[in-house]
GUVO-310058 format. One record per residue (C-alpha): residue in one letter; y, x, z negated. Coordinates in nm, 4 decimals, padded with zeros to 6 digits. Layout:
<rs>
+---+----------+----------+----------+
! r !        v !        u !        w !
+---+----------+----------+----------+
! a !        Y !        X !        Z !
...
+---+----------+----------+----------+
</rs>
This chain:
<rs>
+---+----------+----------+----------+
! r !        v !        u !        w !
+---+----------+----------+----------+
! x ! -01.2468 ! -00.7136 ! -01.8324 !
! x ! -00.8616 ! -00.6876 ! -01.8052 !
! x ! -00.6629 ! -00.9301 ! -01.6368 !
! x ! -00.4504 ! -00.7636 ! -01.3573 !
! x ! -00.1136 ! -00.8677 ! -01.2437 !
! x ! -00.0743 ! -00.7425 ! -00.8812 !
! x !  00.2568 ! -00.7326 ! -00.7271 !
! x !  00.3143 ! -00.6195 ! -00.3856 !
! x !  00.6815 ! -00.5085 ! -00.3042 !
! x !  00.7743 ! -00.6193 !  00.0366 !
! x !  01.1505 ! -00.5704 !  00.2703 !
! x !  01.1370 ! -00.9462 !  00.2572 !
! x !  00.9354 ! -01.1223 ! -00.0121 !
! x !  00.7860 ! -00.9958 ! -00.3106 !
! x !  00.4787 ! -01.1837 ! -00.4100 !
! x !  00.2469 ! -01.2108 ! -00.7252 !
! x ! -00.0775 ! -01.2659 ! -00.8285 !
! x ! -00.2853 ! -01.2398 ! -01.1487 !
! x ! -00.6773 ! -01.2550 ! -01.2277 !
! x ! -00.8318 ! -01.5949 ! -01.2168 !
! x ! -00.5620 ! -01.7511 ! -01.0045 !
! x ! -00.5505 ! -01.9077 ! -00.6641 !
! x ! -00.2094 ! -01.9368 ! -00.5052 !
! x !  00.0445 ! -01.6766 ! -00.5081 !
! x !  00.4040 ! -01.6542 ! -00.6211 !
! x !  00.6779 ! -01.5284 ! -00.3759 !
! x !  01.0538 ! -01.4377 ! -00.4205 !
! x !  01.2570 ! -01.3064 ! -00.0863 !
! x !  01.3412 ! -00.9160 ! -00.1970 !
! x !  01.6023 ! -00.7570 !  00.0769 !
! x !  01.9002 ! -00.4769 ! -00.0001 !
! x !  01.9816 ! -00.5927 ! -00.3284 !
! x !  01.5982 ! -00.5679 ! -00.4727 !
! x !  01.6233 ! -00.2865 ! -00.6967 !
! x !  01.3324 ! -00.2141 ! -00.9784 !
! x !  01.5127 ! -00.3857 ! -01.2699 !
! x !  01.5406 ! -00.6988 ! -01.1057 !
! x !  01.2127 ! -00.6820 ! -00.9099 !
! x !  01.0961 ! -00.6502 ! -01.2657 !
! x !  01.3325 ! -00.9451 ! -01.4288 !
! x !  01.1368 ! -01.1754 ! -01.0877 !
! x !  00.8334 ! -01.0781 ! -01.1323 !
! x !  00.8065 ! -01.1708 ! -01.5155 !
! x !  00.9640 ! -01.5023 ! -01.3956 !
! x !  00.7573 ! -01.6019 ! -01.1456 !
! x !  00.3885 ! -01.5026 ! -01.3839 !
! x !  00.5095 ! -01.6965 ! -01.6899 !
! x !  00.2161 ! -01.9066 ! -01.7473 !
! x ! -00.0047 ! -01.6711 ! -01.6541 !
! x ! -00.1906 ! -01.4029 ! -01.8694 !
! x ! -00.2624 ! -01.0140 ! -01.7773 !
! x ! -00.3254 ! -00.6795 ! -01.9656 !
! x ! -00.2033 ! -00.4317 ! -01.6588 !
! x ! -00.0446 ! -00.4470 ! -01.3633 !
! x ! -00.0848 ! -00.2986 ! -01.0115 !
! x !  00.2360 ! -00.2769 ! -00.7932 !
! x !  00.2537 ! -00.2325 ! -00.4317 !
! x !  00.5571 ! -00.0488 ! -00.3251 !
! x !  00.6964 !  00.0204 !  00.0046 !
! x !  00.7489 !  00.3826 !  00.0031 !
! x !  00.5882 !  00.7262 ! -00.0682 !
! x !  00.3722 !  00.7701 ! -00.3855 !
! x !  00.2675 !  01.0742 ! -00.5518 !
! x !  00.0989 !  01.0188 ! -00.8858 !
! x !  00.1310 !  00.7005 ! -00.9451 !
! x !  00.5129 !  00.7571 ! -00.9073 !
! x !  00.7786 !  00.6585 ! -00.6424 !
! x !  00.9298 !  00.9856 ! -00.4790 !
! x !  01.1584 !  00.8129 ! -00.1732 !
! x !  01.3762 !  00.5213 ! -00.1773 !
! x !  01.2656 !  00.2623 !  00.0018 !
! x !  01.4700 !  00.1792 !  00.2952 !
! x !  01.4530 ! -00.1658 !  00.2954 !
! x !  01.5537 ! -00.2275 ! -00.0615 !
! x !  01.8110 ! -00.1290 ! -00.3215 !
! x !  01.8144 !  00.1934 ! -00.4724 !
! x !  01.6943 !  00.3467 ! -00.8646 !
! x !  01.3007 !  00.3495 ! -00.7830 !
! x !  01.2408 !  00.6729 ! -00.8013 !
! x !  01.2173 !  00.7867 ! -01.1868 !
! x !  01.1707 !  00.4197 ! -01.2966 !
! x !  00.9222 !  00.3780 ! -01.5729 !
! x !  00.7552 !  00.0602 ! -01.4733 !
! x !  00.5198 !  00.0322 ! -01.7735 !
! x !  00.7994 !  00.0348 ! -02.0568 !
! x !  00.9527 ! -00.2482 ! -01.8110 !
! x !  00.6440 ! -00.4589 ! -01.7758 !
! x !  00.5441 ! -00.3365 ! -02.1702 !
! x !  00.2202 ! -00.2875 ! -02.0215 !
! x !  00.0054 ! -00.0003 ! -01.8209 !
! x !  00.0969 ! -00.0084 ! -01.4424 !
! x ! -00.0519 !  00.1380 ! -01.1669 !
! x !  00.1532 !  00.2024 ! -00.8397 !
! x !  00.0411 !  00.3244 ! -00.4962 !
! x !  00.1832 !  00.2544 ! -00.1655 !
! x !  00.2393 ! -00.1013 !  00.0085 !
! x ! -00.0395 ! -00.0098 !  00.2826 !
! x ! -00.2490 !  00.1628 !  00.0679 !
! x ! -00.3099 ! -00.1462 ! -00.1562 !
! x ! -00.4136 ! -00.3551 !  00.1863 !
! x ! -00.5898 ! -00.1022 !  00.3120 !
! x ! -00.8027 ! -00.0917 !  00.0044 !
! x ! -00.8284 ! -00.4986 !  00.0329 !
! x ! -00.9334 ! -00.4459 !  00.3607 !
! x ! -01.1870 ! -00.1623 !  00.3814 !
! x ! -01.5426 ! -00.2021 !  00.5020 !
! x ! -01.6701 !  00.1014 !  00.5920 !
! x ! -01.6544 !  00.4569 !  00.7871 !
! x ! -01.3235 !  00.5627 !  00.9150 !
! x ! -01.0922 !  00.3099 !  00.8988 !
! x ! -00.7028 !  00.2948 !  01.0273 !
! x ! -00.4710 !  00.0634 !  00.8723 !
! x ! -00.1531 ! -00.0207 !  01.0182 !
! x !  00.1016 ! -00.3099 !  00.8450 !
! x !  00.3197 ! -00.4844 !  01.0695 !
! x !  00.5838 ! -00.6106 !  00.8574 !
! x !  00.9719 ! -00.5576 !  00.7702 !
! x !  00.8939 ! -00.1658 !  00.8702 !
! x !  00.5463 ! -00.0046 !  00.9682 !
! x !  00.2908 !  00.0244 !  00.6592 !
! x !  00.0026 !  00.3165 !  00.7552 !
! x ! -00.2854 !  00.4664 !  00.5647 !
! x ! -00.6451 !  00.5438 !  00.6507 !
! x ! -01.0008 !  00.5487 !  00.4181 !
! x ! -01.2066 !  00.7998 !  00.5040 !
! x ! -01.6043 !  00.7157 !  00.4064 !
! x ! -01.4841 !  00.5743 !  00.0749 !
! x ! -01.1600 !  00.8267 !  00.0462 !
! x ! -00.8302 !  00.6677 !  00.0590 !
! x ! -00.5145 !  00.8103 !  00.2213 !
! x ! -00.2045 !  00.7191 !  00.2590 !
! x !  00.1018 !  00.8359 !  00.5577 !
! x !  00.3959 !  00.7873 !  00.6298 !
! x !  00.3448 !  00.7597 !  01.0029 !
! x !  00.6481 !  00.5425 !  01.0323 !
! x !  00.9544 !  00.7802 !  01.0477 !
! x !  00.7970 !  01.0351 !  01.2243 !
! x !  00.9454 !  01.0448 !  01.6018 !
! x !  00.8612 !  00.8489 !  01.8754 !
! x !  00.9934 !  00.7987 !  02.2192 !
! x !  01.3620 !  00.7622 !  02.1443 !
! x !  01.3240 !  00.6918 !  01.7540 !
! x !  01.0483 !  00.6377 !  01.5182 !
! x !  00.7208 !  00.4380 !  01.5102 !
! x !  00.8630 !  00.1614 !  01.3011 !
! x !  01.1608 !  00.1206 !  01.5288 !
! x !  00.9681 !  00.0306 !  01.7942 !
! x !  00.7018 ! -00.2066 !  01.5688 !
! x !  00.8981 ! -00.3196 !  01.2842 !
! x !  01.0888 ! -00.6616 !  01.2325 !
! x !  01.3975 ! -00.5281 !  01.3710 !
! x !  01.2075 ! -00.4406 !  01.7082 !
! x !  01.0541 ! -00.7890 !  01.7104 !
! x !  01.4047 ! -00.9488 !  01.6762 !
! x !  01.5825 ! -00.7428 !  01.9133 !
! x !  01.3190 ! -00.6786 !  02.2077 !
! x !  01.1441 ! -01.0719 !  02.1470 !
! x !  00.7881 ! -01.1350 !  02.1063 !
! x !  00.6345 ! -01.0103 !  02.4546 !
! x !  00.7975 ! -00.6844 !  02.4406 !
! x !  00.7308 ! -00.6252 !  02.0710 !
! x !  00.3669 ! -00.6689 !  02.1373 !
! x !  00.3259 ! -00.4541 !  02.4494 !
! x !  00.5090 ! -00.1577 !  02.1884 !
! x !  00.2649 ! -00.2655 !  01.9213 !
! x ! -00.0333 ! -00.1969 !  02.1840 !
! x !  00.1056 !  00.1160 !  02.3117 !
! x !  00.1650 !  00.2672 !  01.9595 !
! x ! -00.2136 !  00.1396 !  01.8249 !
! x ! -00.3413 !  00.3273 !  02.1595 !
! x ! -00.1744 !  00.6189 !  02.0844 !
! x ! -00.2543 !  00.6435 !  01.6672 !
! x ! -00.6212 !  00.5222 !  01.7288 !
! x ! -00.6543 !  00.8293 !  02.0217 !
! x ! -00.4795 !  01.0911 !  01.8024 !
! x ! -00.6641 !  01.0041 !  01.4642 !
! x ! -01.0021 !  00.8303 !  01.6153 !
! x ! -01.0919 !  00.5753 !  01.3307 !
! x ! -01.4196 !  00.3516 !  01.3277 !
! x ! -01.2246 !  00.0474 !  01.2498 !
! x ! -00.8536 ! -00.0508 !  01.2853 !
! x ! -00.6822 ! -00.3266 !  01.0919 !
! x ! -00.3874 ! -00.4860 !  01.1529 !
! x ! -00.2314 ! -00.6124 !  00.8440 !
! x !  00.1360 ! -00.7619 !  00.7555 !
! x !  00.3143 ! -01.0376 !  00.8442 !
! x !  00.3704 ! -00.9636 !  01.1565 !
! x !  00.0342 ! -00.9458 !  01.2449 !
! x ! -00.0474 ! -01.2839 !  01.3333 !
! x !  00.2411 ! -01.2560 !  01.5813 !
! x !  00.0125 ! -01.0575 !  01.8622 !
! x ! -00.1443 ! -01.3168 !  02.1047 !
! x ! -00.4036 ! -01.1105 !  02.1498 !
! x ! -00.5269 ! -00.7691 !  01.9545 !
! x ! -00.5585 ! -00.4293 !  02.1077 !
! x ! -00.9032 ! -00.3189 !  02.1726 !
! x ! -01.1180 ! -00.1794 !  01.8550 !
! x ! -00.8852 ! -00.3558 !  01.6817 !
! x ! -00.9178 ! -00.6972 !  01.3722 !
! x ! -00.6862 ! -00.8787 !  01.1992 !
! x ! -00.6034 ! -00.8261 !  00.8339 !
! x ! -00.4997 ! -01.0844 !  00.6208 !
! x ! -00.2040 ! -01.0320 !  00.3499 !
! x ! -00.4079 ! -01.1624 !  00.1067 !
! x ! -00.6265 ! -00.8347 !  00.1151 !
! x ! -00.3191 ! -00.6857 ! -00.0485 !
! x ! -00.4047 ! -00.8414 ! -00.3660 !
! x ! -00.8042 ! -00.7726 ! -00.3596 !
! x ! -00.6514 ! -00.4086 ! -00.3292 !
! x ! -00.4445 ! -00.4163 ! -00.6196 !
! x ! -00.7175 ! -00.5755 ! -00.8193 !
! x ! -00.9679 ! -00.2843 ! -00.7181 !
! x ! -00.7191 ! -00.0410 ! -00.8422 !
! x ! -00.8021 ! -00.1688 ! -01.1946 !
! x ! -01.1607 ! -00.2451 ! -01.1001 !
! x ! -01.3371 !  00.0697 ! -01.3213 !
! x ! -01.1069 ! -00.0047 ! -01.6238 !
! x ! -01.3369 ! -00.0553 ! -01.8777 !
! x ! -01.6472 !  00.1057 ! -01.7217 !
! x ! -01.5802 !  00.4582 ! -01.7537 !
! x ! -01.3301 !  00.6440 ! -01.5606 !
! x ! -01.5151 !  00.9132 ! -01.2973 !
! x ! -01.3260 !  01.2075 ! -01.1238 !
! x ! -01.1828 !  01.0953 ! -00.7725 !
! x ! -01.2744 !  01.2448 ! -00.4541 !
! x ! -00.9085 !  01.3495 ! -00.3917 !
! x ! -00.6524 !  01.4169 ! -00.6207 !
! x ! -00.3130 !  01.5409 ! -00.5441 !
! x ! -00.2308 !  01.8375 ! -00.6603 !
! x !  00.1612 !  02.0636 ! -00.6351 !
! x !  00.4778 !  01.9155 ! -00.6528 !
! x !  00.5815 !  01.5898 ! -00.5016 !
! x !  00.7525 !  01.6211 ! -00.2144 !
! x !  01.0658 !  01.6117 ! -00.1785 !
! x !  01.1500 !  01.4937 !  00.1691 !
! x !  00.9862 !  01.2198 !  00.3884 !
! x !  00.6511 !  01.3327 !  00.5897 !
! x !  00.6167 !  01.6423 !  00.3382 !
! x !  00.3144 !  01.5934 !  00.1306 !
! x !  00.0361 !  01.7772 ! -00.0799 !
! x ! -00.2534 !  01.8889 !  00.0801 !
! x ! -00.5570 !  01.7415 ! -00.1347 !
! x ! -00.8959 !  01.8990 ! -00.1990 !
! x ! -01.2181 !  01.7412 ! -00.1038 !
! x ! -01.4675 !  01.7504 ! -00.3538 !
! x ! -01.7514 !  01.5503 ! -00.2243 !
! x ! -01.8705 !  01.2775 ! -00.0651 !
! x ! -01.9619 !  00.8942 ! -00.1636 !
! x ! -02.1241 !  00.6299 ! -00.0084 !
! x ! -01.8279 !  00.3531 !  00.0700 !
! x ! -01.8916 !  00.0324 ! -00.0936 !
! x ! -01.5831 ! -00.1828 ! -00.2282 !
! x ! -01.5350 ! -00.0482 ! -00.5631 !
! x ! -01.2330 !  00.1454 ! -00.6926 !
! x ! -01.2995 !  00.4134 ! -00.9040 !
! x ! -00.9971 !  00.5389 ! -01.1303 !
! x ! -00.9497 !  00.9346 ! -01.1486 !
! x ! -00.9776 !  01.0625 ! -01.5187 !
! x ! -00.6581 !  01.2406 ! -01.6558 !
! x ! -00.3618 !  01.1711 ! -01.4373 !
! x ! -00.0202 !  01.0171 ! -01.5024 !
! x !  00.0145 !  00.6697 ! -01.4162 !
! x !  00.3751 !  00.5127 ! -01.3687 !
! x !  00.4200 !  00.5333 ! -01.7115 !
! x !  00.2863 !  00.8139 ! -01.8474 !
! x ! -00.1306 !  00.6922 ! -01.8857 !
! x ! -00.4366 !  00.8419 ! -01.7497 !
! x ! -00.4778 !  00.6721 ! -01.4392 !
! x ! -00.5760 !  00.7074 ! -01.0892 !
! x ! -00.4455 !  01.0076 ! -00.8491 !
! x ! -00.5811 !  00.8805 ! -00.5041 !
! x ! -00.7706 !  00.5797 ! -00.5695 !
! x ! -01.0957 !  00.5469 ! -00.3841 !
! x ! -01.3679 !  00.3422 ! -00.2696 !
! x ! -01.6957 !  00.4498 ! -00.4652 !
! x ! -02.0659 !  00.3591 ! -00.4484 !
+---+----------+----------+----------+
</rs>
């Protein structure tokens, strides 16, 4: 079995884990995290530890396996960056959320909404994973993350942060109907209570995600259930309409798509899902 480095990219800390160990590593990120250094950190803070491939978590829209927006909380030079000739090993990269959401899955329909530096959104569909970029798309007199994200939290204080947190988990969970919603992200634990329908997520899940992208590695790759297909898109909230193939019973295992690009260049997954 390979040993997996997972690294999940946040607006304020980046943080590291590898197979077979307990505690994490963290580094605060910010403006001036571009990939070089977030790669220089992250081989600082693992020395000592061993891994074969690495799963990274990154803040921003995916396609491929590949970054295709800037992330707005860090620096810039993401998109085109070949991760795997960095790291000198295979890589794996899907979106921030995504990677929790896949930590956090049970079963059915689920939601999954991070509440950290911005707003972090994807859903799993019986087993199928999807992520969105819910968080720039309007709302009210801005966007969804301006009225849930860190800056809303510091500007409007904790009791008026949380009533905009319930009001934009009422509206999400009535537009898109999920089984399950989890609430993920640091921010999280900041609700005194949680809307209705509603758990708590823990950040940890982020890394169980990033290990279950690398889960079928070594067992025999099998088609995914969707798999991107067209050009990446090329502006936020534009993005390729996938084909459904089938359906699989959802239990938490991640199976790898056979043939398509990973960040540097491998077969890898397309849309990771969760398999029987």
């Amino acid at each position: 079995m390979k040993r997996v480095l997972v690294v999940d990219v946040g607006g304020t800390n980046l943080k590291v884990l590898a197979s077979g160990q307990a505690t994490p590593r963290k580094f605060p990120s910010g403006p001036a995290m571009t990939p070089r250094r977030m790669v220089s950190v992250v081989k600082k803070l693992a020395q000592g530890w061993g891994y074969d491939v690495v799963a990274i978590g990154y803040p921003g829209m995916v396609f491929r396996g590949r970054p295709v927006a800037e992330p707005h909380n860090l620096g810039r030079g993401w998109i085109g960056f070949n991760f795997a000739v960095a790291f000198g090993r295979p890589v794996r990269v899907v979106n921030d959320a995504a990677m929790q959401a896949l930590g956090s899955y049970r079963r059915g329909k689920m939601l999954f909404l991070g509440l950290g530096t911005g707003l972090g959104t994807a859903m799993i569909v019986d087993g199928i994973l999807e992520p969105m970029e819910i968080a720039h798309l309007p709302y009210k007199k801005g966007t969804y993350e301006d009225y849930v994200g860190r800056r809303a939290l510091l500007k409007k204080g904790k009791k008026k942060w949380r009533a905009q947190v319930a009001d934009v988990v009422a509206c999400l969970t009535a537009a898109l109907e999920p089984d399950d919603v989890v609430l993920g992200g640091g921010n999280a634990k900041k609700l005194k209570a949680l809307p209705p329908r509603c758990r708590l997520g823990a950040n940890s899940n982020a890394f169980v995600g990033g290990f279950r992208l690398w889960a079928d590695e070594g067992r025999g790759a099998r088609t995914a259930v969707r798999k991107p297909r067209g050009r990446a898109p090329t502006t936020p909230g534009r993005s390729p309409q996938p084909t459904r193939r089938r359906k699989v019973r959802p239990v938490p295992r991640v199976v790898a798509a056979a043939g398509v690009p990973d960040a540097g260049g491998r077969s890898a997954a397309a849309t990771p899902h969760v398999s029987a």
